[in-house]
N, C-alpha and C positions, 0 to 999 in steps of 0.2 A: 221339552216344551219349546215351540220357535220361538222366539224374539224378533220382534221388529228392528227392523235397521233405519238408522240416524239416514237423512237425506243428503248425499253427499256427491263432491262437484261441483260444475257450478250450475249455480240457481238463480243468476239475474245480471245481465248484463246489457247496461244502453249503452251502445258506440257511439253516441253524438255526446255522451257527455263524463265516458270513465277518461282517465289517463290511459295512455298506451304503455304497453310495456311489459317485463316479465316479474312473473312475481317467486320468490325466494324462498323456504322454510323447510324446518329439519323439524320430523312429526317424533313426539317425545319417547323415547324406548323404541324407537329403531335406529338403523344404524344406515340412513341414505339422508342426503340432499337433495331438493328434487326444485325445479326450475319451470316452472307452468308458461303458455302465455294466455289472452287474456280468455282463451273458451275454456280454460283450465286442461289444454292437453300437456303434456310431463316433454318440454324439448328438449333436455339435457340434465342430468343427476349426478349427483358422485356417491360413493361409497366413502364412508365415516369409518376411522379404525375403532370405533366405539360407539357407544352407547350416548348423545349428545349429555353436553352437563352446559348448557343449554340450547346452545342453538349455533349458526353461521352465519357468513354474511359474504359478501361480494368485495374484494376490494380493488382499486380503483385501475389496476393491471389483469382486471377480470379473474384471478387468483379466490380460493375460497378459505375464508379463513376459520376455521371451527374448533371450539372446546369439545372434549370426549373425558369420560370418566374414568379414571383410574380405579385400582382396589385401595391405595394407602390412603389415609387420611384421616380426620376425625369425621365417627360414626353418629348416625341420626342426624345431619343435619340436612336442610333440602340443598338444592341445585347446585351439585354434585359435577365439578368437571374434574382438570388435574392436568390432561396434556392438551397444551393449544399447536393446532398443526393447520399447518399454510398448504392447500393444496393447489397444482397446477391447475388447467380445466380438461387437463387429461386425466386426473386423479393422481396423479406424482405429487411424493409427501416434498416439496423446497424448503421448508422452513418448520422445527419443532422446538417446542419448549416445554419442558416435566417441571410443575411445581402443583404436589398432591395437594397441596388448601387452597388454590385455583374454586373459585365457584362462582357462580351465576352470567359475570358481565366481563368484557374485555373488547381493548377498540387498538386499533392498529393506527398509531399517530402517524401525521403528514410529514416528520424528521424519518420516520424509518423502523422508531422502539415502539413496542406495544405496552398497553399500559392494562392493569385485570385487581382485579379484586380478591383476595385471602382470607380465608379463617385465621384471627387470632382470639388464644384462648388468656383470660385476663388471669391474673393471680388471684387471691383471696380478697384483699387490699383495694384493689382495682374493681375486679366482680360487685363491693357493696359500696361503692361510691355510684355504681348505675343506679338509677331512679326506675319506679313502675314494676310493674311485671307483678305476677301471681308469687306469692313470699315461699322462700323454699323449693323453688322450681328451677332452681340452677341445672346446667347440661352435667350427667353423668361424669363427665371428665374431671371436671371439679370445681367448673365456675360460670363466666357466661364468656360467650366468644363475642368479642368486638372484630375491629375488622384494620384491614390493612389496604395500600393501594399500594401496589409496586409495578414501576416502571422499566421495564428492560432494554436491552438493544439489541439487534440481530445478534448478537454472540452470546443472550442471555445474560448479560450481565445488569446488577442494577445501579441504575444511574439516577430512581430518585423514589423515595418511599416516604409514604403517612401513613403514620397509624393513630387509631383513632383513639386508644392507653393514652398517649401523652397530650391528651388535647382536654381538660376539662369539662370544656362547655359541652362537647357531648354527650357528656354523664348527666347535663340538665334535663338534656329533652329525653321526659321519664317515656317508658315502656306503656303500651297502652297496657290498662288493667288489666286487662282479661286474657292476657296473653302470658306463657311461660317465661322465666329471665332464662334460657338457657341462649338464648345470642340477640344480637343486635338484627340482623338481617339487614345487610348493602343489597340490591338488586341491581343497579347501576351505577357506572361510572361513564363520564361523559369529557371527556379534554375538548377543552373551549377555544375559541383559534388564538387565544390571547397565552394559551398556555393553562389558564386557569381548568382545575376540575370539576365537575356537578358530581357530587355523589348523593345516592337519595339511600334510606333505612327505613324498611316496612314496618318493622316493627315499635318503633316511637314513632311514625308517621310526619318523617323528615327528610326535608330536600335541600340540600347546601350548596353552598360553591367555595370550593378550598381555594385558595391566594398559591398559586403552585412556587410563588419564590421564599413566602415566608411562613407556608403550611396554615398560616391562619383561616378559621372559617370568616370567610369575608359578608356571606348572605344567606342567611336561613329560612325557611317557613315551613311551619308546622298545624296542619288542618286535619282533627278527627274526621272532620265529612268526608276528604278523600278518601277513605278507609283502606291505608298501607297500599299506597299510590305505587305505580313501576314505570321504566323508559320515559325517567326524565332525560328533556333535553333543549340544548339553544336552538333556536330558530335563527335564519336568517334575518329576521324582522326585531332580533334583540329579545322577544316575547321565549317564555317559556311553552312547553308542551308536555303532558304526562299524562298516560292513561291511569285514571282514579276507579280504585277497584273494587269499593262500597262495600268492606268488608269489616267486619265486627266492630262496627259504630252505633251511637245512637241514630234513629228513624234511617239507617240503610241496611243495608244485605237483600233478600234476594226481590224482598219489594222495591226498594228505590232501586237495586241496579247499580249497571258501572256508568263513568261516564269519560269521554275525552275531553281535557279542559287545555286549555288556551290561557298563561296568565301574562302581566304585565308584572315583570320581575321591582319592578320599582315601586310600583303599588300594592301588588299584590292582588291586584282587583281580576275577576274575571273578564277576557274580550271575546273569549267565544267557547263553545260547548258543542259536545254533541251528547246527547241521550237517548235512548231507545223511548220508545213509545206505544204500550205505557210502559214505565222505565225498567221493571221487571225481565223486559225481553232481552233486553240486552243487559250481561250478567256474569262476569267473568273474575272470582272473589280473589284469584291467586295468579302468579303468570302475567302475558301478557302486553301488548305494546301497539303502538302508534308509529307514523310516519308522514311527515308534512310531504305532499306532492308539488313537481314545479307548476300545476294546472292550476295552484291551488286545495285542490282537495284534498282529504283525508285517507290514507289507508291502513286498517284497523286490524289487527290481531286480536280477537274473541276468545284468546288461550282455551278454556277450561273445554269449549266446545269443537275446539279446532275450524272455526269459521275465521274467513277476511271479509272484508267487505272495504269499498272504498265511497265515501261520504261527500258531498259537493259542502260550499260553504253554507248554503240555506241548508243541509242535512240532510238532503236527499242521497240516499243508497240509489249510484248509479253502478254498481259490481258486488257482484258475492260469490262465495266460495267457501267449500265446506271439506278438510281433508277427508280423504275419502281411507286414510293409511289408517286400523284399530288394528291395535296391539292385542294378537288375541293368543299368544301362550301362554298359558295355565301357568302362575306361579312369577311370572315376568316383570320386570318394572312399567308400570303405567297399562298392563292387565284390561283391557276390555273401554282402554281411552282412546283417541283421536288427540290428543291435546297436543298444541305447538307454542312455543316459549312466545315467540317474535317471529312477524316473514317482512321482505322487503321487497318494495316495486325498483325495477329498473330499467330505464326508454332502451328504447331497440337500438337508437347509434350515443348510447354512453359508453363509455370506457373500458363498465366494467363487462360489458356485452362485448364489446372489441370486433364487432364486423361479426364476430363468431357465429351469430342468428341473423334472419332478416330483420331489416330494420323495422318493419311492419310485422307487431308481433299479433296482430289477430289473424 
């Protein structure tokens, strides 16, 4: 029977008002990095020694830095990496590090160490002082996994680690109801130029900032409507940023939609938004990510769909793009998806471009 195919590439581009520049993302269950610019043609890729556990990025010596999945680790849980590997932009492996509980987020700090996120699994003890969750639905292994942030140095060694077992107030902020206790879920971590961490947890539908010299949670906020919000982060403006995923809340899911929000970390109040319209269309319940541009504007990662789009402040879609990569072997991880974790825009003469493309990347 044929099936219709998703519309993909790109689909809308005004040059008098996108940002210039190339755009970044590793398409989920395959094993390439691919580097578009703005008509969405592919000007430079690498090869991934894996499988993404979840995605790359650029850094600042035009190097790519990517998570890949390993086989060891604990089982069932999502966003699966295990080895982080530095590639040149010739695809030479410079830099690796194997630790199998490795999953979702990791950022390569301005000192040199990189700093990633861990599976830990609580004791018995530990496991029933978490709050929420569906009762009895602890992870197979034997409790619920909390989480870890460990900080390394180029020679992997660790030079500063939080977990999230010895910190109480964690254990407040309960589990949405309707959700399994078998882990907390961290999707990001975020090192603040002050040293300080953002880490945010899907699954209690919390975004923190840990105090990086006394481990304490210094700033919290917790909002149902975001619904297990991902790619929190500082803005240059002091203001936070996070794509909010409208997912198993009240009056959201797939009629309200996702939304990007804008907050005033000191208020908490909303300064800016963007939503689909009507909010439905835009709709991405898992995954996922944002990126503040220097024009200004917004460039959006649509995870579930594998779409980007990049957003003016009034909200106007002046760029879209739709990966066109479906994982289509029978039996595969992510089987018959397009989906891409996070991608990122970067101008034609930064850094991490290094002369390497025209600077004029249309």
């Amino acid at each position: 029977m044929p099936t219709a195919k998703y519309q993909t590439g790109l689909t809308h581009y005004d040059e008098t008002k996108a940002t210039p520049g190339y755009t970044l993302f590793s398409p989920n269950g395959l094993t390439q990095t691919h580097l578009i610019n703005m008509k969405g043609e592919v000007v430079h890729q690498w090869d991934l020694p894996g499988i993404p556990g979840n995605y790359a990025y650029l850094l600042a010596n035009g190097n790519l830095l990517a998570a890949t999945r390993t086989d060891e680790g604990p089982k069932g849980l999502p966003a699966k990496g295990g080895r982080l590997t530095e590639l040149d932009w010739d695809g030479n492996t410079v830099w690796e590090h194997i630790d199998d509980m490795q999953n979702h987020d990791f950022r390569r700090k301005a000192n040199g160490n990189t700093v990633y996120i861990l599976w830990d699994l609580y004791d018995q003890e530990t496991s029933a002082r978490v709050k929420g969750g569906v009762p009895g639905t602890e992870h197979e292994d034997g409790g619920v996994y909390g989480t870890i942030i460990r900080e390394v140095n180029p020679a992997g060694e660790t030079v500063w680690e939080w977990r999230s077992a010895d910190h109480a107030e964690v254990h407040e902020f309960a589990l949405h109801p309707m959700v399994a206790r078998k882990y907390l879920c961290a999707n990001t971590v975020f090192p603040c130029p002050n040293e300080d961490v953002i880490v945010n947890w899907r699954r209690n539908n919390t975004m923190a900032i840990i105090d990086y010299a006394t481990g304490k949670i210094k700033w919290h906020m917790r909002d149902y409507a975001y619904g297990q919000q991902h790619d929190v982060q500082l803005l240059e403006n002091g203001n936070i940023l996070f794509f909010a995923n409208g997912a198993n809340v009240e009056d959201a899911g797939p009629e309200g939609g996702s939304r990007i929000v804008e907050i005033d970390p000191e208020t908490k109040e909303v300064v800016w938004m963007y939503r689909g319209l009507p909010p439905r269309t835009f709709f991405s319940w898992y995954i996922s990510g944002c990126q503040r541009l220097a024009s200004g504007n917004t460039l959006v990662c649509e995870g579930v769909a594998g779409r980007f789009f990049e957003v003016t402040p009034e909200c106007e879609i002046v760029w879209e793009y739709a990966s066109p990569y479906i994982v289509e072997d029978e039996g595969a991880l992510y089987h018959g998806n397009n989906q891409v974790f996070r991608c990122y825009r970067y101008a034609g003469d930064s850094s991490e471009i290094g002369g390497r493309l025209p600077t004029d990347p249309t």
